[in-house]
C-alpha positions in Angstrom: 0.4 -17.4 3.9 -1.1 -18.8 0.6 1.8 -20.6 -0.7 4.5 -17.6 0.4 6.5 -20.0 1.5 6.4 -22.2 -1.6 7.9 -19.4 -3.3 10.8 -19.5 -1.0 12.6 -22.0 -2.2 14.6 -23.4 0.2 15.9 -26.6 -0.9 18.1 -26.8 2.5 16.6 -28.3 5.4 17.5 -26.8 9.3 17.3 -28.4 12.7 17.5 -25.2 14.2 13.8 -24.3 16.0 15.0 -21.1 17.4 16.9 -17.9 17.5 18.6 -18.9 20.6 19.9 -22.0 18.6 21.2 -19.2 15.7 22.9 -17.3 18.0 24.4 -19.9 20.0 25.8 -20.9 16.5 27.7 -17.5 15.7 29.7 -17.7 18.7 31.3 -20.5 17.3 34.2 -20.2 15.1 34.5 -20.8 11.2 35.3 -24.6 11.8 32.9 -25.4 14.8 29.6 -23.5 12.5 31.3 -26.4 10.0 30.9 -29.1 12.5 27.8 -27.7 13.8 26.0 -27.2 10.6 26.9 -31.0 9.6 26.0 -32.1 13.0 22.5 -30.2 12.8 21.2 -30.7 9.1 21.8 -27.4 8.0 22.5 -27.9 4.1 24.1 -24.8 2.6 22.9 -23.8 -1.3 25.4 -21.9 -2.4 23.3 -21.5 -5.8 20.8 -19.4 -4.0 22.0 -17.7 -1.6 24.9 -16.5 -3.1 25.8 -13.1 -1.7 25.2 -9.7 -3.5 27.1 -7.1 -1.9 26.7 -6.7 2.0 23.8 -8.9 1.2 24.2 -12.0 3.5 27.9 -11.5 4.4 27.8 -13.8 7.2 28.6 -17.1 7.9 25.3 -18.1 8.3 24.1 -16.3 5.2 22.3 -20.0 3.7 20.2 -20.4 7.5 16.1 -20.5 7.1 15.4 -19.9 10.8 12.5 -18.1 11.3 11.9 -15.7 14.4 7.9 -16.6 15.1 7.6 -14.4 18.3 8.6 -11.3 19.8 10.8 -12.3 21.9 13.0 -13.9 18.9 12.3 -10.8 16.7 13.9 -8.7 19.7 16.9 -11.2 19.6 17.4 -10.6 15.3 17.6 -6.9 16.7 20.3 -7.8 18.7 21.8 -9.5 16.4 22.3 -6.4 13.9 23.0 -4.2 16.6 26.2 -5.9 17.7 27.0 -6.6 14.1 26.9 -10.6 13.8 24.2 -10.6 11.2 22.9 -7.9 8.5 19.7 -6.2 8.7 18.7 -8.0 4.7 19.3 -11.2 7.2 17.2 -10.2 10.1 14.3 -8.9 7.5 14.4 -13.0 6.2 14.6 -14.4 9.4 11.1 -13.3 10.1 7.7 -15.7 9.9 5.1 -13.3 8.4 2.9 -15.1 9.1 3.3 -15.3 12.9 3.0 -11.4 12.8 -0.9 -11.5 12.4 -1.5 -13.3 15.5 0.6 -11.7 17.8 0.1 -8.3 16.8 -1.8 -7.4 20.0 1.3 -8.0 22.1 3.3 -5.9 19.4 1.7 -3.1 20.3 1.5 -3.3 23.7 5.5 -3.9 23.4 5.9 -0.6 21.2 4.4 1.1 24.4 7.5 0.8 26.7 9.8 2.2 24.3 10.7 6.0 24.5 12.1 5.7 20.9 12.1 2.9 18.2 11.0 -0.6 19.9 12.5 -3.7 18.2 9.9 -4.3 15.7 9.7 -0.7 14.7 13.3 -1.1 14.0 12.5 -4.0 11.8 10.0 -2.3 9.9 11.8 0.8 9.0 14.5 -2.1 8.1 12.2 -3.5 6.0 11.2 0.3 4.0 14.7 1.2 3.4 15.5 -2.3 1.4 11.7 -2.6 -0.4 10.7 -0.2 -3.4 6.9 -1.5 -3.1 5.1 1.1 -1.6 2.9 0.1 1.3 -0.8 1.9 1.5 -3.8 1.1 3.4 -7.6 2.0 3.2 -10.4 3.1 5.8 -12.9 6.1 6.3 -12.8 5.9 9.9 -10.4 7.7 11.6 -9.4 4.9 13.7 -8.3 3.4 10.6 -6.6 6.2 9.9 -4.7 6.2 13.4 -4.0 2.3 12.8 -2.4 2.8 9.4 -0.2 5.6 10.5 0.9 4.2 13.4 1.5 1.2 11.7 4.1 3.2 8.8 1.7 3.3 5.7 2.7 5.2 3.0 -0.7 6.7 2.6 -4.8 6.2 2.5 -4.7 4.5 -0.7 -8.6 5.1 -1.9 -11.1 6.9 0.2 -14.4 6.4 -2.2 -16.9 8.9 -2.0 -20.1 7.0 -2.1 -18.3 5.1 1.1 -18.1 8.5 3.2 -22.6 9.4 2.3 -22.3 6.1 4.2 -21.7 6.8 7.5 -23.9 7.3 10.3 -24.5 11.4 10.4 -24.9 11.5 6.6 -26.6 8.5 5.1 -29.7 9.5 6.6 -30.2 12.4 4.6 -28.6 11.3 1.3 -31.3 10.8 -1.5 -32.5 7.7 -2.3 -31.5 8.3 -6.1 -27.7 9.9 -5.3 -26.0 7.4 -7.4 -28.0 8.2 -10.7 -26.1 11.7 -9.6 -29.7 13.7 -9.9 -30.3 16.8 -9.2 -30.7 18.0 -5.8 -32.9 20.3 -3.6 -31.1 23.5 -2.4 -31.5 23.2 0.5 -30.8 19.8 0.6 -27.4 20.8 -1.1 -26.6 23.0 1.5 -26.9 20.7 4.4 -24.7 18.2 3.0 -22.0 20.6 1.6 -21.5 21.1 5.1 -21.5 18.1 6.6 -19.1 16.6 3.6 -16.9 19.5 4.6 -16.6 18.9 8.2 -16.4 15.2 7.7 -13.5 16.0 5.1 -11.5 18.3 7.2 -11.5 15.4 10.1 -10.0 13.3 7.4 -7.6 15.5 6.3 -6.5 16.3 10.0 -5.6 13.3 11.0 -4.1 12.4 7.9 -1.5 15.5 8.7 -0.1 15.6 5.3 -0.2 12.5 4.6 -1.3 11.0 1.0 -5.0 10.1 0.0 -6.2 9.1 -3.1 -10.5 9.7 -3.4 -12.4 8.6 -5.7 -15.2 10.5 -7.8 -18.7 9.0 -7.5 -19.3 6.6 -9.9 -20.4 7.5 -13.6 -21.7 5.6 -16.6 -19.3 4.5 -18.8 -20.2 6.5 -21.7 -17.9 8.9 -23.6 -20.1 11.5 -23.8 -21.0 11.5 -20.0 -20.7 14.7 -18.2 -20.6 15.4 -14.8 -23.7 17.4 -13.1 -22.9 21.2 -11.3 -25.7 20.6 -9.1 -25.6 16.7 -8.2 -23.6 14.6 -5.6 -20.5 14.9 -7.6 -20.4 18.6 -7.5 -20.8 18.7 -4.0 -18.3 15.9 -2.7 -15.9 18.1 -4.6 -16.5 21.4 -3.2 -17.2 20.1 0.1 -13.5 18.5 0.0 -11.9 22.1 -1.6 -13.3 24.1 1.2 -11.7 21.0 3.3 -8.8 21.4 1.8 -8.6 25.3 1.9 -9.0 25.4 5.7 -6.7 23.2 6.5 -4.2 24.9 4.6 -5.2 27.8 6.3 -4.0 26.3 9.4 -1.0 25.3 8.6 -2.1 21.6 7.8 -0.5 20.1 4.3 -3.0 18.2 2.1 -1.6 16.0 -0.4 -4.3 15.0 -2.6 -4.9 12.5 -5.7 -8.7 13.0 -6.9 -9.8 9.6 -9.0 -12.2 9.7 -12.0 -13.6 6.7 -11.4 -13.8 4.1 -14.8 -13.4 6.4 -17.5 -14.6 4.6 -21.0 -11.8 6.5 -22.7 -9.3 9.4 -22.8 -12.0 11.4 -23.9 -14.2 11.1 -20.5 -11.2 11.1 -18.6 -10.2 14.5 -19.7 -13.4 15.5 -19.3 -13.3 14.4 -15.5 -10.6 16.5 -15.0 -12.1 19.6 -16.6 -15.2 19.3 -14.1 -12.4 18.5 -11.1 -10.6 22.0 -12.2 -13.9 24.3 -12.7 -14.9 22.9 -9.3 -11.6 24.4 -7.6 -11.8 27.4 -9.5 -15.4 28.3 -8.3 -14.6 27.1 -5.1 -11.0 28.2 -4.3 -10.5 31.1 -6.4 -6.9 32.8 -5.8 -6.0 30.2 -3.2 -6.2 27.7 -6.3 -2.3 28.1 -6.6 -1.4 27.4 -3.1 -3.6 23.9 -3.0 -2.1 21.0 -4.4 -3.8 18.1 -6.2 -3.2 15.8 -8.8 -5.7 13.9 -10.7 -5.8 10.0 -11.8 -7.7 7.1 -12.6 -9.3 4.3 -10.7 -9.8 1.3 -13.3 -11.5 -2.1 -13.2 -8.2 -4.8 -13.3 -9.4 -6.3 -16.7 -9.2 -2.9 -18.2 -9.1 -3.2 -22.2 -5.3 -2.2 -23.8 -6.7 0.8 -25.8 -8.1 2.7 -22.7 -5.2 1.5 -20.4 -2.7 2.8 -23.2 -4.5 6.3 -23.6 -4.7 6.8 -19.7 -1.6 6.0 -19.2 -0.5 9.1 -21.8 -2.4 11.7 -19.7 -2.1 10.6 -15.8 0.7 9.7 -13.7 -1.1 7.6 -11.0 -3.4 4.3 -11.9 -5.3 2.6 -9.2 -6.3 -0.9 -10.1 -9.2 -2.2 -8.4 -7.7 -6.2 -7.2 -10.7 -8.8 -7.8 -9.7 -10.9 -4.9 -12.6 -13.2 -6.4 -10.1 -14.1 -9.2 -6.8 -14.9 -7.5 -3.9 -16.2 -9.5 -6.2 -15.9 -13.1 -5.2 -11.8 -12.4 -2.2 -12.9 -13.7 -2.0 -14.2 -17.3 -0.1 -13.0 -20.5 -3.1 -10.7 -21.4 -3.0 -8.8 -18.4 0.9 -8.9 -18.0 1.3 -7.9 -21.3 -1.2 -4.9 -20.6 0.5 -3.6 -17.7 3.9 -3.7 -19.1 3.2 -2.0 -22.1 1.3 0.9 -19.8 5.3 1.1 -18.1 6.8 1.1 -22.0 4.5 4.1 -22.5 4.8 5.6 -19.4 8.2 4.5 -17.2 8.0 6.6 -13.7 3.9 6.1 -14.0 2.3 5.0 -10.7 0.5 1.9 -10.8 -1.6 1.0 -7.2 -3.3 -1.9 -6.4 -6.3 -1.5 -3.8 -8.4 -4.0 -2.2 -8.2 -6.6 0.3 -4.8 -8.0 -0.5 -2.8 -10.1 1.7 1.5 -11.5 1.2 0.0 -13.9 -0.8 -0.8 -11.0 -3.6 2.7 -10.2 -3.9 3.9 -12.6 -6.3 0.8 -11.2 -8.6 1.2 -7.9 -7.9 5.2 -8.1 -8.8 4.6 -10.1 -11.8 2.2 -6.9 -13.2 5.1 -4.5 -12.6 2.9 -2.6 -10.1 5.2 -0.5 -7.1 2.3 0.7 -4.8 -0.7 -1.7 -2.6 -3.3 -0.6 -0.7 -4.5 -3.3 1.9 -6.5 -3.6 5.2 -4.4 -1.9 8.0 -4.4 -5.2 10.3 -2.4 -6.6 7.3 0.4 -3.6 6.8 3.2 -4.9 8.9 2.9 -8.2 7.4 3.2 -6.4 3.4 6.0 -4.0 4.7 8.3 -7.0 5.4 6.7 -10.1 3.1 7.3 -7.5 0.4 10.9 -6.9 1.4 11.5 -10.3 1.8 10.2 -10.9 -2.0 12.5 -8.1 -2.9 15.4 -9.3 -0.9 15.3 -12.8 -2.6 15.0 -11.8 -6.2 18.1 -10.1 -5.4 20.0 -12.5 -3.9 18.4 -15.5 -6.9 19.3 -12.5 -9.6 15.9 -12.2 -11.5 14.7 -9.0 -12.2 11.6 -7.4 -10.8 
């Protein structure tokens, strides 16, 4: 999992290959786990798992054994539910790794449960002990179903040159949409209603849940402003009138609009002066009743002066992750960027989006960012990779 396991250290070694093996052990009394542990190789470290709490209360509280199928992850559930081991423990007791290749019989297991199954229980373990917020992207609404079933948080970016994209619409988009030019009435017409529909789909299945969108993109120029008759105009009002039906019927929408890239405080404010005339034209008295907040979606080598004036007027920051770049994201430049963003702005919201995997997460801790948006084959694997991250800095005593 790109070096995840290098940054577990475990100095101790374990001749335990199973969770049968770890729960033969607990039936053992204090001095036989002695023997047994000295018999097996188990070498405790006391200097790093020392325990915190409830954290790793039990005998076993130094083991590395690693549930690698569902069958051991249903016996770690056991485990917690007839209280020999701690739910913290069961979380580090699973291979993240193993999760991506037997996901297919996960959810064909989650099928025969009329409640929580075992790895739903693990998951849920996993939100309740991790502050990293867990999003996922996709236009499609079998994405969509995916990462809900799956326990995201929310869509974390829906970008609105994606959705001209699909099938029904790209056809009739013009060839020049991304200069934002002006379009033909008529033209205008056709796709405010087709943006609407394919909106209110979104926002349907979604239920209430969070989405972040993204504004079309715009030159980065101060003095840009946005067009009342181009693309940008209409993906707006097309997702009001969305939005405004769906309220209608009963549906919540909890909305984040993005200007995309703004060169400086100035063009950001003036993103969110076209976003707000667009829902006043558009929604009129209902403008009360519709909520929506507005933030940025910036490049990750943003310069300090922008990032330090954004971060005065927004409370939510989406970072586009340069996959292309790996660890090199992280250096005292960009650290030192990030943090100061939280000096100036504490309770800020700082998001990550882009095809991350576990192996992100030592990056995206060391930036002080609480919120990742990934692919959503990959969201169980962040929901507990992340808590296990969390759950050892605890237990080592270093400070996210």
């Amino acid at each position: 999992m790109n070096g995840k396991e290098d940054h577990y250290p475990y100095r101790g070694t374990t001749g335990c290959s199973s969770i049968g093996n770890m729960k033969a052990l607990y039936s053992l009394s204090g001095q036989e786990q002695a023997v047994a542990e000295n018999e097996q190789g188990w070498v405790q470290v006391d200097d790093l798992f020392r325990s915190e709490g409830d954290l790793y209360s039990t005998l076993a509280d130094h083991l590395a054994v690693k549930a690698s199928s569902l069958s051991e992850m249903r016996s770690l559930v056991e485990l917690v539910e007839i209280g020999t081991i701690s739910r913290e423990e069961a979380i580090m007791c699973i291979d993240t790794d193993c999760i991506r290749t037997i996901v297919g019989d996960i959810v064909n297991s989650d099928q025969g449960y009329e409640d929580m199954s075992p790895f739903q229980k693990l998951l849920i373990w996993s939100d309740q002990v991790r502050r990293l917020k867990v999003f996922t992207e996709g236009i499609t609404l079998k994405e969509m179903w995916v990462g809900k079933f799956r326990g995201v948080s929310g869509l974390g970016l829906v970008r609105c040159e994606e959705l001209l994209k699909v099938e029904h619409l790209k056809s009739i988009v013009p060839n020049g949409w991304i200069n934002d030019e002006r379009i033909a009435e008529p033209l205008q017409r056709r796709l405010l209603c087709l943006l609407q529909e394919q909106w209110e789909s979104i926002l349907h299945e979604l239920q209430g849940v969070p989405v972040s969108i993204s504004l079309m993109p715009t030159f980065n120029f101060p003095t840009y402003s946005y067009s009342s008759v181009g693309i940008q105009d209409i993906q707006i009002e097309a997702l009001f009138r969305a939005m405004r039906v769906c309220e209608q019927q009963g549906i919540d929408c909890n909305v984040d609009i993005l200007v995309t890239h703004p060169a400086s405080a100035e063009q950001f404010a003036n993103g969110i002066y076209f976003i707000d005339q667009v829902a006043e034209q558009t929604l009129g008295h209902m403008r009360r009743s519709i909520k929506y907040r507005v933030g940025a979606l910036i490049p990750w080598n943003i310069r300090s002066a922008i990032a330090s004036d954004l971060a005065r007027v927004t409370n939510l920051l989406v970072v586009e992750w340069d996959e292309r770049q790996g660890t090199s994201l992280v250096d005292s430049t960009n650290i030192g960027i990030f943090h100061h963003i939280r000096q100036i702005h504490p309770c800020i919201h700082i998001r990550a989006v882009g095809h991350l995997t576990s192996g992100d997460l030592p990056a995206i801790y060391a930036l002080g960012m609480d919120q990742i948006s990934c692919d959503p084959q990959e969201v169980p694997v962040m929901r507990i990779a992340a808590a296990q991250f969390e759950l050892m800095v605890k237990v080592i005593g270093i400070h996210l």
